[in-house]
C-alpha positions as CSV (number, residue, x, y, z in Angstrom):
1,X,89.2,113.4,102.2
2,X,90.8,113.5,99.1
3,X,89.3,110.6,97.3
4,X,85.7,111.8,98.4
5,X,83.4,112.2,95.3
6,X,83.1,116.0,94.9
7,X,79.8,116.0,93.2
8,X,78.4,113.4,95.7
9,X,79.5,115.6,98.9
10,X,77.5,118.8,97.4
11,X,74.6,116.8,96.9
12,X,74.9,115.1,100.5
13,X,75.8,118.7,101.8
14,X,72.8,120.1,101.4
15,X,70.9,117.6,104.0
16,X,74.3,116.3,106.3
17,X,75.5,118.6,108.5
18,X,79.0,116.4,108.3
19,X,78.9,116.8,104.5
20,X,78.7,120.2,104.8
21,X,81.9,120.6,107.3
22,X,83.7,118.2,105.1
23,X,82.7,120.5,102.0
24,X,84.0,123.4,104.1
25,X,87.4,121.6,105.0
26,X,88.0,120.7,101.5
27,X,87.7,124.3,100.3
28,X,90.8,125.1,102.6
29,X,93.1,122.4,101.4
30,X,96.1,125.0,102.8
31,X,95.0,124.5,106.7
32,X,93.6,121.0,106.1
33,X,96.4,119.8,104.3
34,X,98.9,121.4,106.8
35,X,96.8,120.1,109.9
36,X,96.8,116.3,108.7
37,X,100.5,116.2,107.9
38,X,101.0,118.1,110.8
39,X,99.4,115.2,112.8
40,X,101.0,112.6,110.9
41,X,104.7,113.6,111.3
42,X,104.3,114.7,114.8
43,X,102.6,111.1,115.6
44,X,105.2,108.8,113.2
45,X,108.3,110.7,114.7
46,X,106.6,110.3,118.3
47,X,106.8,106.4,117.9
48,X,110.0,106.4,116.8
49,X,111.4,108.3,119.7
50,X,109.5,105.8,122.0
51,X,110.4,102.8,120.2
52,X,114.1,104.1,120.4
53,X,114.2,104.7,124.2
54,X,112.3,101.5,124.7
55,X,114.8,99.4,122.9
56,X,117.9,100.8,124.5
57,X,116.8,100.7,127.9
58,X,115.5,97.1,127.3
59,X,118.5,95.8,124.9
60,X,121.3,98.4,125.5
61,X,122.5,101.7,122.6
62,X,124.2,99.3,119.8
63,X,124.1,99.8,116.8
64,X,122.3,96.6,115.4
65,X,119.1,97.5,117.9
66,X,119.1,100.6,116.9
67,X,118.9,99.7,112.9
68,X,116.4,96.6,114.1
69,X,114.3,99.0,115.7
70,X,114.3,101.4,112.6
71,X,113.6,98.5,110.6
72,X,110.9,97.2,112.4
73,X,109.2,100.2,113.2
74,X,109.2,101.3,109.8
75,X,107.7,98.1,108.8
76,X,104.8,98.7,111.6
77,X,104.1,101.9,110.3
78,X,103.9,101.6,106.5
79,X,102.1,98.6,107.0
80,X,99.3,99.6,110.2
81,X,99.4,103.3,110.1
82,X,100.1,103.8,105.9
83,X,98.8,101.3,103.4
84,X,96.1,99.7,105.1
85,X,94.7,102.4,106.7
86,X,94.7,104.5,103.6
87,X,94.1,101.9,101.2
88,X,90.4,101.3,103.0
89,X,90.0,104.9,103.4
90,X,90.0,105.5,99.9
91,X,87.9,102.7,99.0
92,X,85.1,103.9,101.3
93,X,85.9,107.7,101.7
94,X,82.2,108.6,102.5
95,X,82.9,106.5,105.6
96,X,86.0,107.7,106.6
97,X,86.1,111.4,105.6
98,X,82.7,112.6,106.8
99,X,82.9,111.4,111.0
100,X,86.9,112.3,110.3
101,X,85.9,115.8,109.4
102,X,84.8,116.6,113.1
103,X,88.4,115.8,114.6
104,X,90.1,117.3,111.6
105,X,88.2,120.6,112.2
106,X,89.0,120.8,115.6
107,X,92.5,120.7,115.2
108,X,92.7,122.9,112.4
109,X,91.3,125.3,115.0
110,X,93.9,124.2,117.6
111,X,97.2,124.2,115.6
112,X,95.8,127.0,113.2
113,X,98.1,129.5,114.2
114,X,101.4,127.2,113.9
115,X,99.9,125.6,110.6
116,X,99.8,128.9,109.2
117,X,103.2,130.2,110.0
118,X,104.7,126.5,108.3
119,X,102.1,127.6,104.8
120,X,103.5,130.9,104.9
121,X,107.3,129.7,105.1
122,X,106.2,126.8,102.1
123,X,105.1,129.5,100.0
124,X,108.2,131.8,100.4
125,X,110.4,128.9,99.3
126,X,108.6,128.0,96.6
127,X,108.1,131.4,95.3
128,X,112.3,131.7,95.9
129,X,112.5,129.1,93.9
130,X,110.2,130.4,91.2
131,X,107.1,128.2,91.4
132,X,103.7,129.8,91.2
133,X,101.8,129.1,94.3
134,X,98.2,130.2,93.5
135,X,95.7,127.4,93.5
136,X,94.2,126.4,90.4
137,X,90.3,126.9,89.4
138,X,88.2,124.0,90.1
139,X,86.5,124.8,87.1
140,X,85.6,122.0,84.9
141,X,86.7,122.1,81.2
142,X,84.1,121.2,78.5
143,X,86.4,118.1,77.5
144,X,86.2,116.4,81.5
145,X,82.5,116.8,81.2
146,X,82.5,115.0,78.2
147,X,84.1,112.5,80.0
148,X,82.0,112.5,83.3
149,X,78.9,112.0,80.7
150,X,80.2,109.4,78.6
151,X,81.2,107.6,82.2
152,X,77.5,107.8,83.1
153,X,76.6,105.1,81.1
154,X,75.2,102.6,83.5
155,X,72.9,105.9,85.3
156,X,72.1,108.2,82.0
157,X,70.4,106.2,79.0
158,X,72.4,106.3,76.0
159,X,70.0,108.8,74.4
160,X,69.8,111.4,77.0
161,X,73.6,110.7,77.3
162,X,74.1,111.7,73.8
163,X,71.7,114.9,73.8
164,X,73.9,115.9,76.3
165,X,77.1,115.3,74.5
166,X,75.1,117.4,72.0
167,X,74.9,120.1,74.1
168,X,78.2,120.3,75.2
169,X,78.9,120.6,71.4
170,X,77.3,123.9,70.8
171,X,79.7,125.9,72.3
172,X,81.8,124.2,69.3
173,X,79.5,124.4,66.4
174,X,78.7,127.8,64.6
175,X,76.2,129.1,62.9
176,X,77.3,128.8,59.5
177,X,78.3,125.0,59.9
178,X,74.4,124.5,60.0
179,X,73.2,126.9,58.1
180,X,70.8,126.9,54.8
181,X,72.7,128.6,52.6
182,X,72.2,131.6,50.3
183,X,71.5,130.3,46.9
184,X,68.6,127.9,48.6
185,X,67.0,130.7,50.2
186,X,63.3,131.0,48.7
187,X,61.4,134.6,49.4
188,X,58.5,136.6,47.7
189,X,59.1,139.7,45.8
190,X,57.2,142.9,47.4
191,X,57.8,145.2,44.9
192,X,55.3,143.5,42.5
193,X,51.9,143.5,44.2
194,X,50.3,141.6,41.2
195,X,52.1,138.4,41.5
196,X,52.3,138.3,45.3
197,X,49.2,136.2,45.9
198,X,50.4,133.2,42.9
199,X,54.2,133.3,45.1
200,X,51.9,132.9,48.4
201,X,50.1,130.0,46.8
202,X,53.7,128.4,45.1
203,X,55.2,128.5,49.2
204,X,55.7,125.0,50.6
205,X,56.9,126.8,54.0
206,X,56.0,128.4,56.8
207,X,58.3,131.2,56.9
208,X,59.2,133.4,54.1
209,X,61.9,136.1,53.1
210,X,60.5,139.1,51.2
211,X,62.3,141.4,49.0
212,X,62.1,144.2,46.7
213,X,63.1,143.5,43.3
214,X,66.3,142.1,44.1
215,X,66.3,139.5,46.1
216,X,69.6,140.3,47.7
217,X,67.7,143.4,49.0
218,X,65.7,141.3,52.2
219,X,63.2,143.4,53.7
220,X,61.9,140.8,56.3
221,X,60.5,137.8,57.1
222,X,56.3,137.3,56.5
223,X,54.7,134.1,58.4
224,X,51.9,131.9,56.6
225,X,50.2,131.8,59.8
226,X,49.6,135.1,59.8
227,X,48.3,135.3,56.5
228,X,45.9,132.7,56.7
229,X,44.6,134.4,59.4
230,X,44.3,137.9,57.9
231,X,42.8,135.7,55.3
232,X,40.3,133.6,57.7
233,X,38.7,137.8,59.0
234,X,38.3,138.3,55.3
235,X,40.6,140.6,55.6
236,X,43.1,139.6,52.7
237,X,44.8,142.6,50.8
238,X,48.6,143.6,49.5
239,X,48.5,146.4,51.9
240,X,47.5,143.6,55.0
241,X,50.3,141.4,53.9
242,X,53.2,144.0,53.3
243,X,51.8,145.0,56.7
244,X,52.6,141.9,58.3
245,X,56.2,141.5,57.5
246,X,58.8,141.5,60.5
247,X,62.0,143.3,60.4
248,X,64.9,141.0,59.8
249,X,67.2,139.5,62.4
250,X,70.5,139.5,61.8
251,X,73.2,136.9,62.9
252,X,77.2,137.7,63.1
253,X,79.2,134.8,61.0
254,X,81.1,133.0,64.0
255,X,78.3,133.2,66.8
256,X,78.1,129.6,68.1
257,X,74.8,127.7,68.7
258,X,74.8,127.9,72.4
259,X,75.0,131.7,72.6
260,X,72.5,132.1,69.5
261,X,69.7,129.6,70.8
262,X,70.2,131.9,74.3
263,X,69.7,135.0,71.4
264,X,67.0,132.9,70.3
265,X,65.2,132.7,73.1
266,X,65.7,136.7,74.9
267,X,64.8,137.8,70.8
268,X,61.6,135.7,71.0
269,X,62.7,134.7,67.2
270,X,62.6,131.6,65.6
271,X,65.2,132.4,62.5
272,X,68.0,134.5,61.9
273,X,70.1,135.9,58.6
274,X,73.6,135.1,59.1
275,X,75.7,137.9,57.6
276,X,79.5,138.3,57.0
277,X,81.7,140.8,58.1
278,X,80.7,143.0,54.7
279,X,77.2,142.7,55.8
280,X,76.6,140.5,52.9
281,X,73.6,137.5,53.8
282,X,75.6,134.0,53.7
283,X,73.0,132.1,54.9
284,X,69.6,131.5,57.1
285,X,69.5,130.2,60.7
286,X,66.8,128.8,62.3
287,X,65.7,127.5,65.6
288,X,65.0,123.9,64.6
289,X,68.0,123.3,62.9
290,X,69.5,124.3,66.4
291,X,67.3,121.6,68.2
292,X,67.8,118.8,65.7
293,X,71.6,118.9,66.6
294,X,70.7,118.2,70.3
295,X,68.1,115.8,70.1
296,X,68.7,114.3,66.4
297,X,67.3,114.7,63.0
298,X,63.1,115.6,63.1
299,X,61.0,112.6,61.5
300,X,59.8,115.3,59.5
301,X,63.1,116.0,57.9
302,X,63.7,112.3,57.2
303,X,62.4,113.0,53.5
304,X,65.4,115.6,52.7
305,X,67.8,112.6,54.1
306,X,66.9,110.4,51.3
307,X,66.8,112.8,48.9
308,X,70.1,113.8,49.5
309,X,71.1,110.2,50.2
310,X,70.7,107.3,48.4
311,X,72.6,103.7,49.2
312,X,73.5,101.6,46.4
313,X,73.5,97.8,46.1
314,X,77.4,97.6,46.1
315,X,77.0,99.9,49.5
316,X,77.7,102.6,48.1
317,X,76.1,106.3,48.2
318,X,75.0,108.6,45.8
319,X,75.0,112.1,47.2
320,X,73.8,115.4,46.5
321,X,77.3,117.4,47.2
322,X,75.4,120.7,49.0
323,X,75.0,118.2,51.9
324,X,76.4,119.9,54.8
325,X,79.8,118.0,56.0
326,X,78.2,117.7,59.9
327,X,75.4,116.3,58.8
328,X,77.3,113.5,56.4
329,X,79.7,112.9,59.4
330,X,76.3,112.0,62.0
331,X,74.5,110.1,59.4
332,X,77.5,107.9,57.7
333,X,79.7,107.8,60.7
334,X,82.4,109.7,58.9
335,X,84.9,112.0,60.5
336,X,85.4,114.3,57.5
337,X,87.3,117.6,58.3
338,X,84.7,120.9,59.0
339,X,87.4,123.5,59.8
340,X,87.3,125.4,56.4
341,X,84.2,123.9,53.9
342,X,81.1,123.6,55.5
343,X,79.7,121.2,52.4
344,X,80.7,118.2,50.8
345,X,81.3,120.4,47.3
346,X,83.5,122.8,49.3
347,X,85.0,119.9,50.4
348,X,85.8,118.5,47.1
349,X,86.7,121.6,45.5
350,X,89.0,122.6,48.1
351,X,91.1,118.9,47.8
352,X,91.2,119.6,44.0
353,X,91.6,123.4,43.6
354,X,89.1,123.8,40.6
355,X,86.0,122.6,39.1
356,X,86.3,118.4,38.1
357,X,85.4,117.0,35.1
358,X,82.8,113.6,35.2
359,X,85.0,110.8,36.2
360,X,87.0,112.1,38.5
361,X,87.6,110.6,41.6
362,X,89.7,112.2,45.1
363,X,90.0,110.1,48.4
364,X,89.1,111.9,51.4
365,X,89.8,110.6,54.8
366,X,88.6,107.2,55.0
367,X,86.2,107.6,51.6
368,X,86.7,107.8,48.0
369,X,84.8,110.7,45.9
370,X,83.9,109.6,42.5
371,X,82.2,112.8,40.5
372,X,79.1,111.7,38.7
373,X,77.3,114.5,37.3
374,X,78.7,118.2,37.2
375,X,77.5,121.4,35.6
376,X,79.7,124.4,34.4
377,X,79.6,126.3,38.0
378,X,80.1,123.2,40.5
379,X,79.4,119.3,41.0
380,X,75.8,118.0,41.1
381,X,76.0,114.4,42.0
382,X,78.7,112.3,43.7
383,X,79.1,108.8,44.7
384,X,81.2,107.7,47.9
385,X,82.2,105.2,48.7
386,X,83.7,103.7,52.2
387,X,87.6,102.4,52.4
């Protein structure tokens, strides 16, 4: 009963009617417990008061029969009614537990009464003795299903297996580990109406922030789709464009990526501005940067790998150091620490407490930093190298 596959039993439960009343007995360990012990001791002390009357009246009360009978039976019963029994139950508990369930339950129903009083008696012991005796939650933690996935090999195929260790992982991840950060943010400036349609025709994306003089000021977000659709009626103008910009959606620093794809989704949005607790705009989140760290990097974002990465003859790598750390970690197989930068100049600044001059070179973890190419305000080019 106890070595039954939990998972397995639901699934079986739902067409077995045995299943089911297993499922049931299992969710009362208290009575079924009791009830099996119960039965055991009141069997095992059974034989030994037969097997003690037997041997006196056939060989007398002395003391040798008496510790020859304890012997022996002790040996019968670890042996036929213990170990072996046991030992093939819980090699094949499906076969056992599931016929065994309609005996158990009928004398849980019998002895129920007498079971109960011996619970109740257990527990005021133990909470005499200060131990707690409420049951724990079966409730799985996210690090045991990690394991149950990763144990799935032969059933799961390895990349399903790791989307879903993905997705166990955004519960972990937040926002601002993935997002594009402020300084790369590109928008159009409202304010000037004159210059509007040359920014429109400069855009390499589909989405764009608009502002109002300043960019820091973000009035919303304006879609190319839309545009070229006003501009498809012929029905292109300032006014129609400024008309088609969306409020801005706001995202608290800290929100993970499991509750904000779920925002995602109920907000019907595609991207987010991720703000700090001053309200200031840190960054830009959007929906398939979410996606890419469940199913992996887009073929269409393969471009910005290389540009950002570049392996040298010697195996080395030269690196543009505004490379998020996550993303260095899944595409070198590095384990670099994430719990304060959130980029690989962060990260070097952060080991060496100021801005480096060319030259320089700081081991991280398992890789050595050398700076290449710097500029007054922070580092431009690094080369790392693996120990």
């Amino acid at each position: 009963m106890m070595a039954i596959n939990r998972y397995r039993l639901k699934v079986l439960s739902k067409t077995n009617k045995k299943a089911k009343r297993t499922e049931r007995l299992l969710n009362d360990l208290d009575h079924l417990i009791g009830t099996i012990l119960l039965g055991n001791n009141l069997v095992n002390i059974f034989a030994s008061s037969i097997a003690t009357i037997l041997a006196i009246n056939l060989w007398g009360n002395g003391a040798q029969v008496l510790a020859f009978t304890s012997l022996a039976l002790t040996f019968i019963i670890l042996v036929f009614a213990e170990t072996t029994p046991k030992t093939f139950a819980a090699k094949n508990p499906e076969k056992i537990a599931l016929p065994a369930s309609i005996f158990i339950e009928i004398f849980i129903k019998l002895f129920k009464p007498f079971v109960w009083l011996i619970a109740q008696l257990s527990k005021l012991i133990l909470t005499s003795l200060g131990v707690k005796t409420k049951s724990k939650t079966d409730d799985i933690s996210s690090e045991e299903l990690r394991m149950v996935v990763n144990d799935a090999k032969p059933i799961i195929a390895s990349n399903y297996q790791k989307m879903l260790l993905n997705i166990i992982d955004l519960e972990q991840v937040k926002v601002e580990d993935i997002m594009i950060p402020r300084n790369e943010l590109i928008g159009i400036d409202i304010s000037n109406h004159n210059e509007i349609l040359s920014q429109l025709g400069r855009t390499q994306h589909t989405r764009l922030l608009t502002y109002e003089g300043n960019p820091d000021s973000i009035t919303g977000v304006l879609h190319m789709r839309n545009i070229v659709n006003l501009y498809a009626k012929g029905e292109f103008s300032v006014e129609g464009v400024i008309n088609l910009i969306r409020e801005p959606y706001f995202v608290p620093e800290g929100t993970s990526l499991a509750h904000q794809l779920a925002h995602f989704q109920a907000q019907k949005r595609r991207l987010g501005l991720v703000v700090d607790e001053y309200g200031e705009v840190r960054g830009l989140i959007v929906l398939e940067d979410i996606l890419e760290e469940i199913v992996g990097q887009f073929t269409s974002n393969q471009s910005e790998n290389i540009d950002e990465i570049t392996k040298q003859k010697d195996g080395s790598y030269l690196i543009d150091p505004r490379i998020s750390i996550r993303e260095l970690n899944n595409l070198l197989q590095l384990n670099l620490s994430v719990d304060k930068a959130k980029t690989l100049n962060g990260l070097i600044l952060e080991a060496l407490q100021s801005i480096p001059k060319r030259d320089v070179s700081v081991k991280l973890d398992t890789v050595l930093i050398d700076i290449v190419q710097i500029s007054e305000q922070t580092i431009k080019l690094v080369k790392l190298t693996k120990l």
